[in-house]
Legacy VTK file of the C-alpha trace (Angstrom):
# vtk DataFile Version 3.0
C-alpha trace
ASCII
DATASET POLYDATA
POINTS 425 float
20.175 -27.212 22.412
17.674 -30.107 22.833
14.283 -30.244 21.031
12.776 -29.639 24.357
13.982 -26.635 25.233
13.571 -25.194 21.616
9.877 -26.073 21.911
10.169 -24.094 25.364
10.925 -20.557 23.763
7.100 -21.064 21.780
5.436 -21.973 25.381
3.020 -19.361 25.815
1.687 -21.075 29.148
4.339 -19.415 31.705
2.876 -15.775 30.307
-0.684 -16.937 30.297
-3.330 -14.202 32.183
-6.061 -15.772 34.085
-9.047 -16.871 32.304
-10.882 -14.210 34.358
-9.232 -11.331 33.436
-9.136 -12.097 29.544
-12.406 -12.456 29.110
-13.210 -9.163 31.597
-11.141 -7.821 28.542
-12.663 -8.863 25.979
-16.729 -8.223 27.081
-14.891 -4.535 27.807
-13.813 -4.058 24.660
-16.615 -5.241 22.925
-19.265 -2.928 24.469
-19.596 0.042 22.015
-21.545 2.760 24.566
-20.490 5.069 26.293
-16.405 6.109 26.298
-16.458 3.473 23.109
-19.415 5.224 21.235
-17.938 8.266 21.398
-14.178 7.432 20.551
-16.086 5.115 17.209
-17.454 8.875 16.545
-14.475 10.481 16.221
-13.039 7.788 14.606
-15.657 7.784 11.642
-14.656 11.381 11.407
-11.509 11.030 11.210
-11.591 8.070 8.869
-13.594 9.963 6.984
-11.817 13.487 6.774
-8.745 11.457 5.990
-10.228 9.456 2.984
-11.403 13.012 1.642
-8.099 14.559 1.899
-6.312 11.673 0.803
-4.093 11.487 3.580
-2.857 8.611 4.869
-1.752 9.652 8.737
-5.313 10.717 9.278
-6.727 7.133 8.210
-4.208 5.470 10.399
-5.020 7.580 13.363
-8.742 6.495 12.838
-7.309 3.274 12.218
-5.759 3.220 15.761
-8.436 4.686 18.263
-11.222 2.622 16.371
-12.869 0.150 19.006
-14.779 -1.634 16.098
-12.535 -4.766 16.167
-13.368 -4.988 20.246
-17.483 -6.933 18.849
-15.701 -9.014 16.394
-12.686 -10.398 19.118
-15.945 -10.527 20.964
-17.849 -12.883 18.796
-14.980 -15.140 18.433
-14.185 -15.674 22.089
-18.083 -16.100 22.520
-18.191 -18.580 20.345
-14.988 -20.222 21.196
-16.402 -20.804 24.805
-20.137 -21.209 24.214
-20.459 -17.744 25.657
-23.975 -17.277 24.274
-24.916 -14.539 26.711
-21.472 -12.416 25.112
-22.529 -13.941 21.955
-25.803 -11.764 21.757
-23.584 -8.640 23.407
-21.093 -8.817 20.813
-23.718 -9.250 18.136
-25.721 -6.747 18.594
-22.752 -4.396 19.487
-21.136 -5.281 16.124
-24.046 -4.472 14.429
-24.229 -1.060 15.869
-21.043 0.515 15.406
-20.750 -0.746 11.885
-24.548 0.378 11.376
-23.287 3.451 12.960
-20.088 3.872 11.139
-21.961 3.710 7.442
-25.128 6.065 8.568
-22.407 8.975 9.798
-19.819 9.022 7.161
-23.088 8.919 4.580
-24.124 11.766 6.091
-20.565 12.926 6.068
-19.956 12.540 2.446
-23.361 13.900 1.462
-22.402 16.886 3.734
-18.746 17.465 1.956
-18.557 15.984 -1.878
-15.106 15.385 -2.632
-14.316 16.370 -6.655
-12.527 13.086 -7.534
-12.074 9.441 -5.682
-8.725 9.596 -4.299
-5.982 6.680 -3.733
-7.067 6.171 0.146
-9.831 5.572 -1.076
-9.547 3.518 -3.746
-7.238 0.867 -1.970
-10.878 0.131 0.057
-12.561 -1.193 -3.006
-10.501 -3.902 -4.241
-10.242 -6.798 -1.827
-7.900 -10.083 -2.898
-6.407 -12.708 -0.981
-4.155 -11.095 0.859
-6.341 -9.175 2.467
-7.704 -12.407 4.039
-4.532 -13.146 5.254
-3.565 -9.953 6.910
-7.016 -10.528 8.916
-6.245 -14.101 9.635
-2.476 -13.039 11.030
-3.457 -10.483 12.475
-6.423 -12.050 14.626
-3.425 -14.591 15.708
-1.675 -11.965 16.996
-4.435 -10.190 18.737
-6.173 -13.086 20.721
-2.144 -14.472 21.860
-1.621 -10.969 23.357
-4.777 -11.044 25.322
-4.182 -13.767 26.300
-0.387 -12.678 27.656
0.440 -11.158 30.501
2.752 -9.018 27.826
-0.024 -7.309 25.400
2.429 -4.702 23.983
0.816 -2.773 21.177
-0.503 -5.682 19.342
-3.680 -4.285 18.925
-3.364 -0.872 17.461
-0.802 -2.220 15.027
-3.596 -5.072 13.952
-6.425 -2.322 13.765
-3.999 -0.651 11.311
-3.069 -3.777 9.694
-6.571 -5.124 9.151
-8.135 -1.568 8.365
-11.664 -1.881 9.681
-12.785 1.537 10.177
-11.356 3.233 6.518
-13.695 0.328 4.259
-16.840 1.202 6.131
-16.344 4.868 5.637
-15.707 4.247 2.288
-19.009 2.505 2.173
-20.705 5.195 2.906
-19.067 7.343 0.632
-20.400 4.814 -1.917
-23.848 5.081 -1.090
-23.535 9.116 -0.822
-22.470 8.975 -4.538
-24.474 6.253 -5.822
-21.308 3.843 -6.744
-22.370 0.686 -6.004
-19.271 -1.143 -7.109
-17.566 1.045 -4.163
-20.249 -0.084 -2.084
-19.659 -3.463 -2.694
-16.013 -3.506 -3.054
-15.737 -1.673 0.516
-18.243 -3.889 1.953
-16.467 -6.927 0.797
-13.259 -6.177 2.839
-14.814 -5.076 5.784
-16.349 -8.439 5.687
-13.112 -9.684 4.907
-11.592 -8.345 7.863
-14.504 -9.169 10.139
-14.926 -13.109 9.351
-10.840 -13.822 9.495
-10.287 -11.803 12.812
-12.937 -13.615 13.787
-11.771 -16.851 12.375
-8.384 -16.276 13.855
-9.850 -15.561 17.472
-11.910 -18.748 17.529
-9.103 -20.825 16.596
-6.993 -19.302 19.078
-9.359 -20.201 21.868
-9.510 -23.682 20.702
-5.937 -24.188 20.370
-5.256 -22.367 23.826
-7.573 -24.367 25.508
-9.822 -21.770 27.321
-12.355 -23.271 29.446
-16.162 -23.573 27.877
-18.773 -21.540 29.710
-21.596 -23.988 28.720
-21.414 -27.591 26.890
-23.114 -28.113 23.848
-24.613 -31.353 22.381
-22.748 -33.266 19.620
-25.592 -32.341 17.216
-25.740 -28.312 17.857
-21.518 -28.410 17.664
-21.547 -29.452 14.663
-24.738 -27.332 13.332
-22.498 -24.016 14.824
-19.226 -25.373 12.898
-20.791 -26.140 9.627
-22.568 -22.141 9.915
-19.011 -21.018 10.786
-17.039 -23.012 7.907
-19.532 -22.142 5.400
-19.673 -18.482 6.202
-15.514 -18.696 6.116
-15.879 -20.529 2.607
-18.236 -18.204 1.045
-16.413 -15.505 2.280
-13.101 -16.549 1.212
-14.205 -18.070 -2.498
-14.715 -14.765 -4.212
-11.045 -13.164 -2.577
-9.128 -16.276 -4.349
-10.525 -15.087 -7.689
-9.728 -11.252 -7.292
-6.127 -12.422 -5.918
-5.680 -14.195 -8.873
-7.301 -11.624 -11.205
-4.704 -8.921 -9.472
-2.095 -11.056 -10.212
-2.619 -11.617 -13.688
-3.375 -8.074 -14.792
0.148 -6.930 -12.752
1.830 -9.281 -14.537
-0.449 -8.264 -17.842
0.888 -4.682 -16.734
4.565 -5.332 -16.795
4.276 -6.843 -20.174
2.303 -4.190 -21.471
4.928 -1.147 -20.393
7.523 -3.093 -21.238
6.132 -2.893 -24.722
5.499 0.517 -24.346
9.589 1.533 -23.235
10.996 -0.978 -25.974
8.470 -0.576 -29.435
6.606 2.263 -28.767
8.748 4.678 -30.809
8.212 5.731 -34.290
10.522 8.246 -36.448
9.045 11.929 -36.429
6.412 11.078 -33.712
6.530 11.952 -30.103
4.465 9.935 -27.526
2.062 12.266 -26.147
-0.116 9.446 -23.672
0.226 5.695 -23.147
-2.839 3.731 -21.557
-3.025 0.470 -20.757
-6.250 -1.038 -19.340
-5.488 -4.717 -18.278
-8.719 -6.083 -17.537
-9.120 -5.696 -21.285
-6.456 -6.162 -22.686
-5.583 -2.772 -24.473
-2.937 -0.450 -24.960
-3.678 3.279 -26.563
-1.120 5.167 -27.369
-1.732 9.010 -28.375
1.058 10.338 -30.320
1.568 13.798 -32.339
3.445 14.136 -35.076
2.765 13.501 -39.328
0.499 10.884 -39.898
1.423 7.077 -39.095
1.710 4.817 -41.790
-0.200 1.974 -42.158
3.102 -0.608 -41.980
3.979 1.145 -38.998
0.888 0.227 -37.162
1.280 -3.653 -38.494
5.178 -3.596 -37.271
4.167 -2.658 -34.087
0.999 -4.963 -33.692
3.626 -8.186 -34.629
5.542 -7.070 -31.772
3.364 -7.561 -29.709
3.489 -11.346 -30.034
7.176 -10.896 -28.422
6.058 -9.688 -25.408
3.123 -12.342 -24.674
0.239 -9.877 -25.877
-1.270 -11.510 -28.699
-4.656 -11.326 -27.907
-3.777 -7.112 -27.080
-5.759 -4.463 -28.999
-3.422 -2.073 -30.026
-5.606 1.442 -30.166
-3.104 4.299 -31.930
-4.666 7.279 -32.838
-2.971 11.153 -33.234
-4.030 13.831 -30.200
-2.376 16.311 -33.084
-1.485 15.842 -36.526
1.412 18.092 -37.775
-0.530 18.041 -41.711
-3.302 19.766 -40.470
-3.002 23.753 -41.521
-5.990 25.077 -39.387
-5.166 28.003 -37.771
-6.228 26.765 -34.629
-4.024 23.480 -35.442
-1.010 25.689 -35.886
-1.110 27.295 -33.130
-0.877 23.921 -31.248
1.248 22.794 -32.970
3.858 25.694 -32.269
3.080 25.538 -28.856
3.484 21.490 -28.725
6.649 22.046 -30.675
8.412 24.958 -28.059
7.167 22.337 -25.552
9.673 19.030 -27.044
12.049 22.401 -27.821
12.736 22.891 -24.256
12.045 19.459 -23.029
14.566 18.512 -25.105
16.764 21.182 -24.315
16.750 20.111 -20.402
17.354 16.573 -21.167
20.670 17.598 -22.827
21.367 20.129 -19.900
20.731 17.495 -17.816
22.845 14.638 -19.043
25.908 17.047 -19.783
25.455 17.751 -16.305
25.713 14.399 -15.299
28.831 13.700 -17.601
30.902 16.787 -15.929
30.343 15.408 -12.383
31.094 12.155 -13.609
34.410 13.424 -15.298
35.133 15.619 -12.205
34.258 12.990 -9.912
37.274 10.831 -12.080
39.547 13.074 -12.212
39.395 13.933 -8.292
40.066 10.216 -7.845
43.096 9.803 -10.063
44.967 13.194 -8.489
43.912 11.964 -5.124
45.754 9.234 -5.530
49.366 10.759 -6.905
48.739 13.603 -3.870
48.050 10.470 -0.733
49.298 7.739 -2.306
48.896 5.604 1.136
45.205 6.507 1.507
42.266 5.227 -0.861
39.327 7.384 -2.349
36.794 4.363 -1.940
33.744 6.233 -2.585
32.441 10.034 -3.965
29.291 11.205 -4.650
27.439 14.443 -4.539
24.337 13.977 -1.653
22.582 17.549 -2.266
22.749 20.252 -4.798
20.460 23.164 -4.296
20.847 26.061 -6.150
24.825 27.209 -5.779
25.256 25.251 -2.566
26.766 21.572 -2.926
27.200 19.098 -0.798
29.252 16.009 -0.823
29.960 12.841 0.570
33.488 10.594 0.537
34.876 7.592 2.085
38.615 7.528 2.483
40.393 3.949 3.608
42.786 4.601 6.737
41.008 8.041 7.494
40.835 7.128 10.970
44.981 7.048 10.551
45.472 9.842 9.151
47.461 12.949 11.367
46.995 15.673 8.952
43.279 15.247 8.184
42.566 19.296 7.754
45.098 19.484 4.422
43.285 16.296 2.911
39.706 17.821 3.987
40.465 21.521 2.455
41.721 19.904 -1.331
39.032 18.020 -1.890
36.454 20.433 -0.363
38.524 23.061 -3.011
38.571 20.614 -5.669
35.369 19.803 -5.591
33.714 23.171 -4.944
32.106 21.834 -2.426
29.660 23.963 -0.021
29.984 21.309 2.814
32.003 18.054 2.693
31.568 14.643 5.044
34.652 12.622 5.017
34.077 8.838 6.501
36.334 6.147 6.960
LINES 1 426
425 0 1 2 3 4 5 6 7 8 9 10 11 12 13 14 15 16 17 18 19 20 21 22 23 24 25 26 27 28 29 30 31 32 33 34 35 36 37 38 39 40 41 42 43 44 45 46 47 48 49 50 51 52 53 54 55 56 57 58 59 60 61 62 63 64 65 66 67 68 69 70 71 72 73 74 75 76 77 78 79 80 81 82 83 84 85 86 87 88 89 90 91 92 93 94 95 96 97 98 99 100 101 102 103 104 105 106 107 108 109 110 111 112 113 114 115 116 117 118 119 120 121 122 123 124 125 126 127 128 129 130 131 132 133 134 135 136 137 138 139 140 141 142 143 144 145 146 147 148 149 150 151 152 153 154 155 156 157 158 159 160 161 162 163 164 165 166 167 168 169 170 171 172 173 174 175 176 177 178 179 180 181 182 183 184 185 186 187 188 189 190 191 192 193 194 195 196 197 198 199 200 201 202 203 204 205 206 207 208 209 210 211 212 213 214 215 216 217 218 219 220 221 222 223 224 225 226 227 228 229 230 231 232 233 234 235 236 237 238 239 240 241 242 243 244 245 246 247 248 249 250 251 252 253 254 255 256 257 258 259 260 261 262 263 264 265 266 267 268 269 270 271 272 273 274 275 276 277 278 279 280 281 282 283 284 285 286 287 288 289 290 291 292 293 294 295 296 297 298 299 300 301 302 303 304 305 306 307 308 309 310 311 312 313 314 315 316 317 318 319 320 321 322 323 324 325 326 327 328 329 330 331 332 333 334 335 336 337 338 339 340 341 342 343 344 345 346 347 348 349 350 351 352 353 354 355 356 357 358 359 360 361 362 363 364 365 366 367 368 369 370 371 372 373 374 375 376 377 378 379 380 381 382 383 384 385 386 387 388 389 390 391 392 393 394 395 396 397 398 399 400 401 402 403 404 405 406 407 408 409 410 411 412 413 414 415 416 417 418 419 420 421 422 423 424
């Protein structure tokens, strides 16, 4: 294959829609009135119901009807062409349903206090990076398949992607509670998303060449690209430091459990909690048990230089002290002692358990092969065990050969006490 016709599979010319019906697409989408008001209604209360249940399907679906990202595609093809009549439209129109968006699921949240903030929304407070590359990729995508004659469902999969509609609830459920760092943190991605779809679209039209409604002068082109670029820089400065912040307490994280799993033990002490807060650079562990020594504490805290935590506070402190002999105590202390008791007493059950199958598992193997000596047990393993029923699953080499599969199939399903039994070869 020449170079040519390599290049030829990335021509996006031979799919390209006429100018005309693109941007007829585009002012469409980016009117929010009408049919569009009312689906961004639903949307917000959607979003919203979903971010106070804490379920994800109902954020995605609000995530896939949402026409918000219609002004922003708008703004970028405006000001890819020198549209300034769409430019206004778009404006105006972005301003509205994200004005819209924040008012209703205030009211919302006002309406129905949730007890606790849950993970949805959580994950809409803490912009990095990445999030400013899923909007830049995904604003790629979006403007190439308007401008194909083969959109596909690009589209919902970048309003899902890019997550407009969930951040600006979440905003509002900032202001209904007064948490301004959920306000901000919110407000920050759906900027995020907004600037680098935006971003994405305007380089698009550039780089596809679409025609320019009006021509500027040198001077206003590059007053309008040094507005753009610095809006794009001071967008983008503050998601380089959280990316980099995320990174390092993840990493901080991994040390710090690791810790945890390998030194964290002490003789006649049981763990109760482990905390680790990696923004400062703490672990607490809670245990129960007689009290610690003091060398135990200074063992530990030299370990810590092992695992790259030398600048960690170590916080260890008793949730229940087995010396105490209030009567309140000892009744804790019984009932934190039945507790390890059977705790302890299922961990046994549990590994015994898993040595029999193991051993059973062996044995099947070795008398399978004295009873078929042509034919291999490659694989066995137990797939579901509920209650009395099992079930298992086997792979036997040359099953596919064998004539007499029934006498093969009833041993091991007898051997095994087996419920139900899948033989493949």
């Amino acid at each position: 294959m020449s170079i040519k016709s390599f290049l030829s599979v990335f021509n996006l010319s031979k799919e390209r829609e006429s100018f005309e019906d693109i941007q007829e697409s585009i002012i469409k989408s980016a009117e929010i009135k009408g049919t569009n008001l009312w689906i961004l209604f639903f949307a917000i209360l959607l979003a919203s119901l979903g971010l106070n249940i804490n379920s994800t399907s109902v954020v995605i679906g609000a995530m896939l009807i949402s026409p918000v990202i219609g002004p922003i595609l708008g703004i970028g093809f405006a000001v890819g062409t020198y549209n300034h009549i769409l430019l206004k439209k778009s404006l105006l129109n972005y301003g509205i349903s994200a004005g819209f968006a924040i008012v209703s699921s205030t009211l919302f949240f006002i309406l129905t206090p949730l007890d606790h903030d849950h993970s949805e929304l959580l994950a809409r407070t803490n912009p990095t990076i990445y999030d400013v590359f899923i909007a830049l990729f995904g604003g790629f995508a979006v403007i190439i398949a308007l401008s194909s004659k083969l959109k596909g469902n690009v589209i919902p999969g970048v309003a899902i992607a890019t997550a407009i509609m969930p951040p600006l609830c979440t905003v509002g459920y900032g202001i209904a509670i007064l948490n301004w760092a959920f306000f901000i943190g919110a407000f920050y991605l759906f900027l995020i998303n907004s600037v680098f779809i935006f971003t994405a679209t305007l380089i698009g039209i550039r780089f596809l060449k679409f025609p320019i409604i009006k021509k500027e002068s040198e001077q206003n082109n590059l007053k309008a690209n040094w507005i753009i670029w610095t809006i794009v820089s001071v967008t983008l400065i503050p998601s380089i430091y959280l990316g980099y912040k995320m990174i390092h307490e993840n990493k901080y994280l991994s040390k710090a459990n690791l810790f945890i799993k390998k030194e964290s033990t002490i003789d006649n002490e049981y763990l109760l909690k482990a905390e680790v807060d990696a923004e400062n650079q703490e672990i607490s562990l809670t245990y129960a048990g007689k009290k610690i020594k003091e060398e135990e504490v200074l063992k530990m805290q030299e370990k810590l230089v092992h695992y790259n935590l030398k600048n960690t506070h170590l916080n260890i402190r008793h949730g229940l002290t087995l010396d105490d002999k209030s009567p309140s105590k000892e009744m804790e202390k019984q009932v934190l002692l039945n507790q390890l008791i059977h705790e302890n007493n299922q961990l046994q059950q549990e590994i015994a358990s898993e040595k029999m199958k193991q051993k059973t598992e062996l044995e099947v193997r070795e008398e399978f092969q004295v009873l078929f000596p042509k034919f291999k047990l490659i694989s066995l393993k137990m797939v579901d065990s509920i209650s009395n029923f099992k079930m298992y699953e086997s792979r036997i080499e040359g099953w596919n050969k064998v004539k007499s599969k029934k006498i093969i199939y009833d041993w091991l399903k007898l051997r095994l006490k087996s419920d139900s039994l899948l033989i493949t070869p």
